[in-house]
C-alpha positions as CSV (number, residue, x, y, z in Angstrom):
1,X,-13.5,26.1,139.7
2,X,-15.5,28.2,142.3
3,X,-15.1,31.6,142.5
4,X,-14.1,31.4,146.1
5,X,-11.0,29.3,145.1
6,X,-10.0,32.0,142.6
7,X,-10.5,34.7,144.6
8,X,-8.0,32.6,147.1
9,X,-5.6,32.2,144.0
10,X,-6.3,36.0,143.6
11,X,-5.2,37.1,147.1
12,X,-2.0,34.8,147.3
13,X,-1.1,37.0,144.0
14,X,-1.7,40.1,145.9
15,X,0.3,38.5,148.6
16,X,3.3,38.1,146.6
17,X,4.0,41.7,146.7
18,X,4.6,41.8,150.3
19,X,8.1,42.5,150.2
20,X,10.2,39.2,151.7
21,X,12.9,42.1,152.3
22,X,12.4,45.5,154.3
23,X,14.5,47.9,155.9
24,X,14.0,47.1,159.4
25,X,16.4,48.8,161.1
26,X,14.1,52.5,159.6
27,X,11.0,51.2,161.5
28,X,13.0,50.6,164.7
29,X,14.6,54.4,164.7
30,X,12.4,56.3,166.7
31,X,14.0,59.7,167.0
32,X,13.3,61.5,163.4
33,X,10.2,61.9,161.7
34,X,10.0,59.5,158.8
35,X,8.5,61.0,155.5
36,X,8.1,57.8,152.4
37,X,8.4,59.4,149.2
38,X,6.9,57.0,146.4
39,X,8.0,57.6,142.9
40,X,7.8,55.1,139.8
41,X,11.1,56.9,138.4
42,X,14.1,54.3,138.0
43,X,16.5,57.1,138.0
44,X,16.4,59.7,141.0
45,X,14.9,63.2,139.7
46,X,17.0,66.0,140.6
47,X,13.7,67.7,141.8
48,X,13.2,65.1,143.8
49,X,16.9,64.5,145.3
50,X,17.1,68.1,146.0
51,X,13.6,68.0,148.5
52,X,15.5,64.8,149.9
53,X,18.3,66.7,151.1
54,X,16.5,69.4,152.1
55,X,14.3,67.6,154.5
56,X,17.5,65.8,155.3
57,X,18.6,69.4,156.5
58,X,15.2,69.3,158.8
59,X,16.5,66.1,160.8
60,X,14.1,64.0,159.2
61,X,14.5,60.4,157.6
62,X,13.4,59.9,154.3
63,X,12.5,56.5,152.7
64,X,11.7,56.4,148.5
65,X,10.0,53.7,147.4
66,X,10.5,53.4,143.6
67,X,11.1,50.9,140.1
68,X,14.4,49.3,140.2
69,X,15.7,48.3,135.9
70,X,15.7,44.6,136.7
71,X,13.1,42.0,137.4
72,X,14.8,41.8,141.5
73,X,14.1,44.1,144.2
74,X,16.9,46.0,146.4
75,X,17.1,47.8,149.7
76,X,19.7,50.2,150.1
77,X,21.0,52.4,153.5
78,X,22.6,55.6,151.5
79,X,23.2,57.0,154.7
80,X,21.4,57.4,158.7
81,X,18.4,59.7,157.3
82,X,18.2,58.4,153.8
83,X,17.3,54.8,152.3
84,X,15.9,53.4,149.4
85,X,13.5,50.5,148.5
86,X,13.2,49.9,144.8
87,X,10.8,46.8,143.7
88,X,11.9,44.6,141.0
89,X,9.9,45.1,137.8
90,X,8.4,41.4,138.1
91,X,6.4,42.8,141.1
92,X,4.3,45.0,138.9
93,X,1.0,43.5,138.8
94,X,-1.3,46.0,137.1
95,X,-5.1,46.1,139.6
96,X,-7.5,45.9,136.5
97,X,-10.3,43.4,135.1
98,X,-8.8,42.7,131.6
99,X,-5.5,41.0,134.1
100,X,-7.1,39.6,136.7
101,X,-9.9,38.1,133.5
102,X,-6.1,36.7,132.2
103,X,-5.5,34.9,135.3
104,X,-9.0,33.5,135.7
105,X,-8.5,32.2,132.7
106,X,-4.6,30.9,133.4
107,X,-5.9,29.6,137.1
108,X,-9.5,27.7,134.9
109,X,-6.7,26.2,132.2
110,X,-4.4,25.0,134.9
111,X,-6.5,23.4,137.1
112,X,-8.8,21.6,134.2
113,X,-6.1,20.1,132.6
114,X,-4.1,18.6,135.6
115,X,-7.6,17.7,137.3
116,X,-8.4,15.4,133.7
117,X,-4.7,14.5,134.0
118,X,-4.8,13.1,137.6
119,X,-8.6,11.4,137.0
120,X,-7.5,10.2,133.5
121,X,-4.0,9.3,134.5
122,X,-1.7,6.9,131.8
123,X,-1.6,3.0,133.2
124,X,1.0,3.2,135.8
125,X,3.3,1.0,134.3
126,X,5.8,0.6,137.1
127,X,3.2,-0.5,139.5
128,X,2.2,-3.6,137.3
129,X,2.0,-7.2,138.8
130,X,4.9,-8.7,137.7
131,X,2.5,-11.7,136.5
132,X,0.4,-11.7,133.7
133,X,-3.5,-11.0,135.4
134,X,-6.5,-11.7,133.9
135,X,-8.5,-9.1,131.4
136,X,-11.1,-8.7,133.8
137,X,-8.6,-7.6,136.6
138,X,-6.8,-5.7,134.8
139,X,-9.7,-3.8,133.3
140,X,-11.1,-3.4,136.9
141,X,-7.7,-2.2,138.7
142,X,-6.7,0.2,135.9
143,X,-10.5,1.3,134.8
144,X,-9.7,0.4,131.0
145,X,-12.9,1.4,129.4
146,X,-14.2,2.3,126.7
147,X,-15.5,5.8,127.7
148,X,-11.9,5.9,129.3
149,X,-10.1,5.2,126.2
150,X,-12.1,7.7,124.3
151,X,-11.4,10.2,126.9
152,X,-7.5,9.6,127.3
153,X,-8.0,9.9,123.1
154,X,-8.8,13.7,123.7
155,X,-6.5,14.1,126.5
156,X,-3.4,13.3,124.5
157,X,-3.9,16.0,122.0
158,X,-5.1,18.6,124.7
159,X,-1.8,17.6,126.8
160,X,0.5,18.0,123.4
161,X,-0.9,21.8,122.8
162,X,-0.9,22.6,126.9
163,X,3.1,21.3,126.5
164,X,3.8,23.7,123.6
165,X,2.1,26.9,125.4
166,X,-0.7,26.9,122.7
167,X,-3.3,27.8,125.5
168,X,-1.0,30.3,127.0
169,X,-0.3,32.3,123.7
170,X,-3.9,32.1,123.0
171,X,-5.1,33.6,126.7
172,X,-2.2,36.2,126.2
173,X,-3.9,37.0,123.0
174,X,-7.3,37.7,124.6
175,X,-5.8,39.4,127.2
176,X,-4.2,42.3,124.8
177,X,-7.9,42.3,122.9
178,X,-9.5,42.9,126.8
179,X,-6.9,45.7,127.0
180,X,-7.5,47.2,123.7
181,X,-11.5,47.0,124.1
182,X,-11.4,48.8,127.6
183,X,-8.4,51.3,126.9
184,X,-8.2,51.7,122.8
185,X,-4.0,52.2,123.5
186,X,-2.4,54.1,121.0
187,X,1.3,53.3,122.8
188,X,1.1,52.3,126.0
189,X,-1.2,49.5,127.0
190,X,-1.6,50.0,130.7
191,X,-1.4,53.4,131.6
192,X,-1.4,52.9,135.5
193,X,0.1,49.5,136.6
194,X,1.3,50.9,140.1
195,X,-0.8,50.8,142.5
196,X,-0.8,47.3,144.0
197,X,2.9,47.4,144.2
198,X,3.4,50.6,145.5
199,X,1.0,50.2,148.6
200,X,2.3,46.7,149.4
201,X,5.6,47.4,149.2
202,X,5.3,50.8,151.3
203,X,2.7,49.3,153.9
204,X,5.3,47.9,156.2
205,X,7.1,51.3,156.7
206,X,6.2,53.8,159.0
207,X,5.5,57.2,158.4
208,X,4.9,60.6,159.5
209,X,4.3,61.8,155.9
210,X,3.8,60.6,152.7
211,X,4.5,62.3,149.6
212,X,3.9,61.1,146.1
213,X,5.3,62.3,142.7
214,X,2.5,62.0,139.5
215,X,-0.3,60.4,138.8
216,X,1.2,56.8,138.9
217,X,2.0,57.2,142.7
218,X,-1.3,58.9,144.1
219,X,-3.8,56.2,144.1
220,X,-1.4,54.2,146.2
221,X,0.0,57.3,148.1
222,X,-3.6,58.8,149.6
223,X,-4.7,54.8,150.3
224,X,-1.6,54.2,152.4
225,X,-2.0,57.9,154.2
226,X,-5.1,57.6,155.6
227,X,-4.6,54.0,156.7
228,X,-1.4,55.1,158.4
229,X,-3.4,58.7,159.7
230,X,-1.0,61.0,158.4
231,X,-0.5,64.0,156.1
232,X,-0.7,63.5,152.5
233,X,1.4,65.6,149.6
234,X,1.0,65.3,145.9
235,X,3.9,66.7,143.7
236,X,2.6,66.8,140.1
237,X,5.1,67.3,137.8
238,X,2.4,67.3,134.7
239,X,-1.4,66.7,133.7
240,X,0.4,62.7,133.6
241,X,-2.1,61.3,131.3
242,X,-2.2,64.8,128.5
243,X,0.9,62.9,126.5
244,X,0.4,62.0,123.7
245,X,1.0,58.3,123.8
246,X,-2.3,58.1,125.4
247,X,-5.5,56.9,123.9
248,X,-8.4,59.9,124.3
249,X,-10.1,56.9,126.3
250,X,-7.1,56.3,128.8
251,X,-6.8,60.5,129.5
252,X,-10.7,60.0,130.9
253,X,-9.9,56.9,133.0
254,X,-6.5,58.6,134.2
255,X,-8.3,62.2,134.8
256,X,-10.9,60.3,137.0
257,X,-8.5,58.7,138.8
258,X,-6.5,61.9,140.0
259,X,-10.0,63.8,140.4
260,X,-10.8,61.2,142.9
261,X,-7.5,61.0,144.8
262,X,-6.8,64.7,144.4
263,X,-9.2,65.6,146.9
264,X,-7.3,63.5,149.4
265,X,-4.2,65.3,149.4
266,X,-3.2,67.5,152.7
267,X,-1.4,69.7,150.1
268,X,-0.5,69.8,146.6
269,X,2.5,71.1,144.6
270,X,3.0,71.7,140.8
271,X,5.6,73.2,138.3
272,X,4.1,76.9,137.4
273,X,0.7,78.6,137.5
274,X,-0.6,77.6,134.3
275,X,-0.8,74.4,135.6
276,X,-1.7,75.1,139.2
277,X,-4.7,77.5,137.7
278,X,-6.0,74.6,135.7
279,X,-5.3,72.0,138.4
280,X,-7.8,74.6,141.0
281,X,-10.4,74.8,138.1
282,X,-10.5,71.6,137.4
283,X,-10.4,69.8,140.7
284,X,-12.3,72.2,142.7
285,X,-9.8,72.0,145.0
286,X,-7.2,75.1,146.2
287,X,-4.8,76.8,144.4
288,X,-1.3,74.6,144.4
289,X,2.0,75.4,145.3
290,X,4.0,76.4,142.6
291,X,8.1,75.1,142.9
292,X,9.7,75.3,139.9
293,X,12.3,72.7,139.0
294,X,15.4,74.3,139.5
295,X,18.4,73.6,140.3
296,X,20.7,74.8,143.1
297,X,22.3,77.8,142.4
298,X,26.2,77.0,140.7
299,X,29.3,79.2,140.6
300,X,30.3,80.4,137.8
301,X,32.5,77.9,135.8
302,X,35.9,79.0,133.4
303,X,35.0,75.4,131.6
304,X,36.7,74.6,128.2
305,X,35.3,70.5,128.6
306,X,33.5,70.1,125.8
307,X,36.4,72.4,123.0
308,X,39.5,69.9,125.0
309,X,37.3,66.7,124.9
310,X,36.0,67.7,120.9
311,X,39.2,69.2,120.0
312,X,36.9,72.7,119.4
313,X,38.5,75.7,118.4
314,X,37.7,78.6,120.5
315,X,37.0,80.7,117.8
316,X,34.2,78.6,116.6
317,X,31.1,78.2,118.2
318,X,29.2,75.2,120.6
319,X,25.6,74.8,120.7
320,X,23.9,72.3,123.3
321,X,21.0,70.6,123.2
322,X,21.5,67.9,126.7
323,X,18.2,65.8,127.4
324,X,16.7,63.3,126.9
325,X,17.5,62.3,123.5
326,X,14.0,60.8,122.0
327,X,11.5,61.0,118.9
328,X,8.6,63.6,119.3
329,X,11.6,66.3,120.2
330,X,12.0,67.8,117.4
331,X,15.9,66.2,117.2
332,X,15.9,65.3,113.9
333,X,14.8,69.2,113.2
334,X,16.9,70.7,115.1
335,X,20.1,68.4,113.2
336,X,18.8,69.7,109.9
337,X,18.6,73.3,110.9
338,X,22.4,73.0,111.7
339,X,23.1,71.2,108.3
340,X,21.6,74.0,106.6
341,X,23.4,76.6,108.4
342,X,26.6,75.3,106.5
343,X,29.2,76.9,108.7
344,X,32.1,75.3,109.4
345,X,33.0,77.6,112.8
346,X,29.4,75.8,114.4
347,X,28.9,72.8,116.3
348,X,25.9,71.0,117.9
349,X,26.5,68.8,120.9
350,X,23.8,66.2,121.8
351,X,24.4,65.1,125.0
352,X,22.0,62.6,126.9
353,X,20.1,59.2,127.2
354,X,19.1,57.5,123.7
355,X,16.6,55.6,122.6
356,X,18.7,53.0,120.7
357,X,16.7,52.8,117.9
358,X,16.6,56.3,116.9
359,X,20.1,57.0,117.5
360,X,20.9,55.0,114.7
361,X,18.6,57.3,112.4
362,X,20.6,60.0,113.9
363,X,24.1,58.4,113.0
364,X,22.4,58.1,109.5
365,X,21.8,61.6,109.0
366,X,25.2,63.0,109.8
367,X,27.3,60.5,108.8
368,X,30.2,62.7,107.3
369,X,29.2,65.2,108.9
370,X,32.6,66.4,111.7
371,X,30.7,69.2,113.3
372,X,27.7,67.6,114.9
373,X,28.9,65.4,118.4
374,X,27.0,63.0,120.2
375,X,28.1,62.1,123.8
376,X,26.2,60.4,126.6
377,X,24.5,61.5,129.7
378,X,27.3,62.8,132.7
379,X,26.1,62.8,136.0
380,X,23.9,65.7,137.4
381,X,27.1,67.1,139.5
382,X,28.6,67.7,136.7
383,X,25.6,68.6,134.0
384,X,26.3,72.4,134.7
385,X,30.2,72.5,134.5
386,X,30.1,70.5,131.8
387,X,26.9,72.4,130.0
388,X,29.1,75.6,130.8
389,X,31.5,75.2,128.3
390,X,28.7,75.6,125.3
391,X,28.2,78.9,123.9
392,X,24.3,78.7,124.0
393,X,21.7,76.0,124.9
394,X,18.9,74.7,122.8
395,X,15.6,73.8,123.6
396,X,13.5,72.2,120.4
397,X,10.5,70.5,121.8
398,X,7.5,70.7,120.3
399,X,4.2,71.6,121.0
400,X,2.5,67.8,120.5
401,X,0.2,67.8,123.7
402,X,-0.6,69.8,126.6
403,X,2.2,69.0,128.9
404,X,5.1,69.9,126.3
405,X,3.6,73.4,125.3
406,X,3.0,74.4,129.4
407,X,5.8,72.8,130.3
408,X,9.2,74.3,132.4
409,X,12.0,71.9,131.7
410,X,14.7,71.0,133.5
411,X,17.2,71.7,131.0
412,X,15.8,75.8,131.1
413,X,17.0,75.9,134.6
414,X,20.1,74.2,134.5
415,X,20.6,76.4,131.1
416,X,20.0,79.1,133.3
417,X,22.4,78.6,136.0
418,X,25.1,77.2,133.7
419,X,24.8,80.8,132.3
420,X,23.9,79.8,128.3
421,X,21.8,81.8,126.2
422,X,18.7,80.2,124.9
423,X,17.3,79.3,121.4
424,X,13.4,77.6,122.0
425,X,11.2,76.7,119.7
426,X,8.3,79.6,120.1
427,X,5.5,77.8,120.7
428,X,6.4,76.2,124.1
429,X,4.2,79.3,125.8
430,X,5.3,78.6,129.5
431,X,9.2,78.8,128.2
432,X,9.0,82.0,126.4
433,X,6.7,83.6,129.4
434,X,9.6,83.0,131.6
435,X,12.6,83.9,129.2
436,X,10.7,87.1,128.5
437,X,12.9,88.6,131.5
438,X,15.5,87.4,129.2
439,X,15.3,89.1,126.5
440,X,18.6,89.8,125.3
441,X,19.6,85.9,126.0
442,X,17.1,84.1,125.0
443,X,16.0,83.8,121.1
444,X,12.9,82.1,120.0
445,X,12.8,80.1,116.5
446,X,9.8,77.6,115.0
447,X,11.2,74.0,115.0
448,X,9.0,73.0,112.1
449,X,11.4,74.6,109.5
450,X,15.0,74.0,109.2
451,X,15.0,77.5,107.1
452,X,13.9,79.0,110.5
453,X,15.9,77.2,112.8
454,X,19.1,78.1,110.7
455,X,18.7,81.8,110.5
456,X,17.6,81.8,114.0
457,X,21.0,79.8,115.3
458,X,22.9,82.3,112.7
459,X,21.2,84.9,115.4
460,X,23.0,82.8,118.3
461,X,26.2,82.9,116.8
462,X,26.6,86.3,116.2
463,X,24.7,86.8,120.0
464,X,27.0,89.3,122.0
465,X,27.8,86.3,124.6
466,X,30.0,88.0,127.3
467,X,26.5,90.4,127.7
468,X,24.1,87.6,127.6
469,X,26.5,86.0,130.2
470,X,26.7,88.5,132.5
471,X,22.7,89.4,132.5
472,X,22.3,85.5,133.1
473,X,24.6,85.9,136.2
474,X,23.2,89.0,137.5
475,X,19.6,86.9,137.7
476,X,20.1,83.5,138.5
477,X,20.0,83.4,141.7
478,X,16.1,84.2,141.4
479,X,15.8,80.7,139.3
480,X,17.8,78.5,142.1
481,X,16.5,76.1,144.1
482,X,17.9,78.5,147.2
483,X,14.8,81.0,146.5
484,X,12.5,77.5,146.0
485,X,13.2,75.2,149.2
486,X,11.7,77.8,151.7
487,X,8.3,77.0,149.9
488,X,8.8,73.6,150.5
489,X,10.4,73.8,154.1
490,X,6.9,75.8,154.5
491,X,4.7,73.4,152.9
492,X,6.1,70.4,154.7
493,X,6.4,72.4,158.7
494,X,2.6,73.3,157.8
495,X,1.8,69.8,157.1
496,X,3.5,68.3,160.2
497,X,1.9,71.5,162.4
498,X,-1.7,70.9,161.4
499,X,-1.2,67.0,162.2
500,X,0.0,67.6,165.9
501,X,-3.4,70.3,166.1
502,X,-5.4,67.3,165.0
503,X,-4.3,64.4,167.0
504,X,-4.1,67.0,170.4
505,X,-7.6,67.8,169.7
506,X,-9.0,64.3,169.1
507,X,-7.4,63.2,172.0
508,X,-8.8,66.1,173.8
């Protein structure tokens, strides 16, 4: 095997990811400005549907490229100025030695075995004269050696452990020992498998802007800018590789990575200052744009959903915790604080996505118990009406790595414009810095002790509500994403203006 016929094997790989479908009829509409969004989400952020629409409102098409939740790929026309391309997750071919050493290896096995197969082949017996030929002819026709023999004698054992995918397991094995030598995982083995899919699969597509979301999506995103000459956004969401299912050794590649491509970006956006403070220090680069993720601004809902579909007395009491429903979120905690309250007039509702596995633990723990509800995610157009008829919302994350304790969830906005109260675990620092103008609606409690979390949601209970309710009203509007899309309208009308100054002076 040369290495010219692997790297041949290598590009016909690479080649594969060429989508065999595209939306043609987007790169044949001339009349909008086309901005491709890429995104490795498989469901649509509502951060990220809500910039959609509003450059939607601009007149201009929008195209986001992102992971389907099956191996096949899909194309989709939503309507004239939005469409989707999601690739299949079988296109995901991670652009790193430790795979491309596993399909070396895979490409060296093949081609041995079926070489010595086709040189060494088994006496064709359907080709034999009919009559009986002499030793010496037959030996000569069929090359019946003795070398031969001994030869086809290793073959048959080599061919009996190719058939039962001994080789295979075996190269799979080295290739997870490659991966654990170069990236010591904790979790997750490859922490950005992306970019080869990504920039094949958005190549064909024009564009006018391109805008990535997180680290996964910015290698790809800044490659496929400048070859395209265009502007070049980067919404981070979080430092991506600060979780904590990341090995200290994956965090240095990751950081690399988005130091490099950072300093590509026409502009970049994050969540809240903490992190676009750190982002400037860090990268050298100039201070982001903050947008916040909020959510559009909602009426004010007379909602009794959750009391009619629990059969809830309205005398007693509904707390909500509505997420993401996962270990390393203090669920379990938060569960226990409420079975210590021992109060029959309270009741929890957990109302999200689960992790299979660790709802059943959940079901464990409050088996018996009538008070604590577990229903499943609703759609976003209905998260606040629905999240309306709680009492108070709940926020128990904990503080395990760096994005967690800076972060500004979702759920704090839509909390916010649902008009809850809050009870959050104390040492999420960027949530209490912005419930502080809160203060008579928003309680903090530590997570780590049910004793805490108890006498803190005792505190909720007997919260003046119709108060809290009304301060929450007379403020939301600040925390809606009315107040936020003029940043972006800015942000994206600057990006597109500096653009037309740059091509009118080069052709100048």
């Amino acid at each position: 095997m040369t290495t010219n016929a692997f790297q041949l094997y290598k590009q016909e790989i690479i080649n594969s990811l060429v989508p065999k479908q595209i939306l043609e009829e987007w790169n044949l509409q001339t009349n909008h400005k086309k901005v491709v969004m890429i995104c490795h989400d498989q469901d649509l952020d509502r951060r990220v549907a809500q910039q959609i629409e509003t450059l939607n409102t601009l007149g201009m098409q929008v195209l986001l490229v992102c992971l389907a939740k099956s191996s096949e790929s899909s194309v989709e026309k939503v309507h004239d100025l939005f469409y989707i391309h999601r690739f299949g997750l079988s296109q995901i071919i991670p652009d790193c030695i430790a795979y491309w050493s596993f399909y070396k290896r895979y490409y060296y096995i093949e081609n041995t075995i079926h070489r010595l197969n086709f040189r060494l082949r088994t006496i064709p017996f359907s080709e034999q004269d009919k009559s009986t030929p002499s030793i010496r002819t037959f030996a000569k026709k069929y090359r019946v050696t003795v070398k031969n023999l001994l030869k086809r004698s290793i073959l048959l054992p080599v061919n009996y452990l190719y058939k039962k995918k001994v080789f295979t397991r075996l190269n799979s094995l080295l290739y997870n020992f490659h991966l654990a030598l170069k990236y010591r995982p904790k979790g997750i083995y490859m922490p950005l498998p992306f970019d080869l899919v990504f920039y094949n699969t958005a190549k064909p597509y024009k564009a006018n802007l391109v805008i990535s979301y997180d680290l996964p999506s910015l290698k790809a995103g800044a490659l496929l800018a400048e070859e395209k000459g265009v502007p070049f956004l980067y919404d981070a969401h979080e430092f991506y590789y600060e979780q904590k299912a990341f090995s200290s050794l994956q965090k240095k590649i990751m950081m690399e990575v988005e130091q490099e491509y950072i300093k590509k970006c026409s502009a970049v956006i994050t969540i809240n200052d903490t992190f676009a403070e750190l982002m400037k220090k860090k990268y050298n680069i100039s201070l982001p744009y903050i947008i916040h993720n909020v959510s559009r601004m909602s009426p004010t809902y007379k909602s009794n959903v959750l009391r009619e579909m629990l059969n809830i007395s309205k005398n007693d009491t509904i707390g909500l915790y509505q997420g993401g429903v996962l270990k390393n979120r203090n669920i379990k905690e938060m569960i226990r604080g409420v079975l210590a309250l021992k109060r029959n007039d309270f009741h929890l509702v957990i109302l999200g996505i689960y992790d299979p596995l660790f709802k059943k633990e959940i079901e464990t723990m409050i088996r018996g118990n009538k008070n604590i509800h577990l229903l499943e995610a609703v759609s976003q157009e209905d998260l606040i009406r629905i999240s309306s008829s709680a009492d108070f919302g709940i926020i128990p994350y904990p503080a395990c790595d760096f994005n967690t304790t800076y972060c500004t969830p979702n759920k704090m906005f839509e909390f916010i414009q649902a008009e809850l109260p809050i009870l959050y675990n104390k040492h999420l620092f960027q949530v209490k810095k912005m419930l502080s103008e809160f203060q008579e609606c928003a309680i903090e409690a530590d997570f780590s002790s049910a004793k805490s979390i108890s006498r803190n949601l005792e505190k909720m209970i007997r919260l003046d509500k119709k108060q809290a309710k009304e301060a929450l009203r007379q403020q939301k509007n600040k925390f809606s994403w009315e107040q936020e899309s003029p940043i972006f309208i800015n942000i994206i009308q600057t990006l597109f203006a500096q653009n037309e100054k740059n091509l009118s002076s080069f052709g100048s």
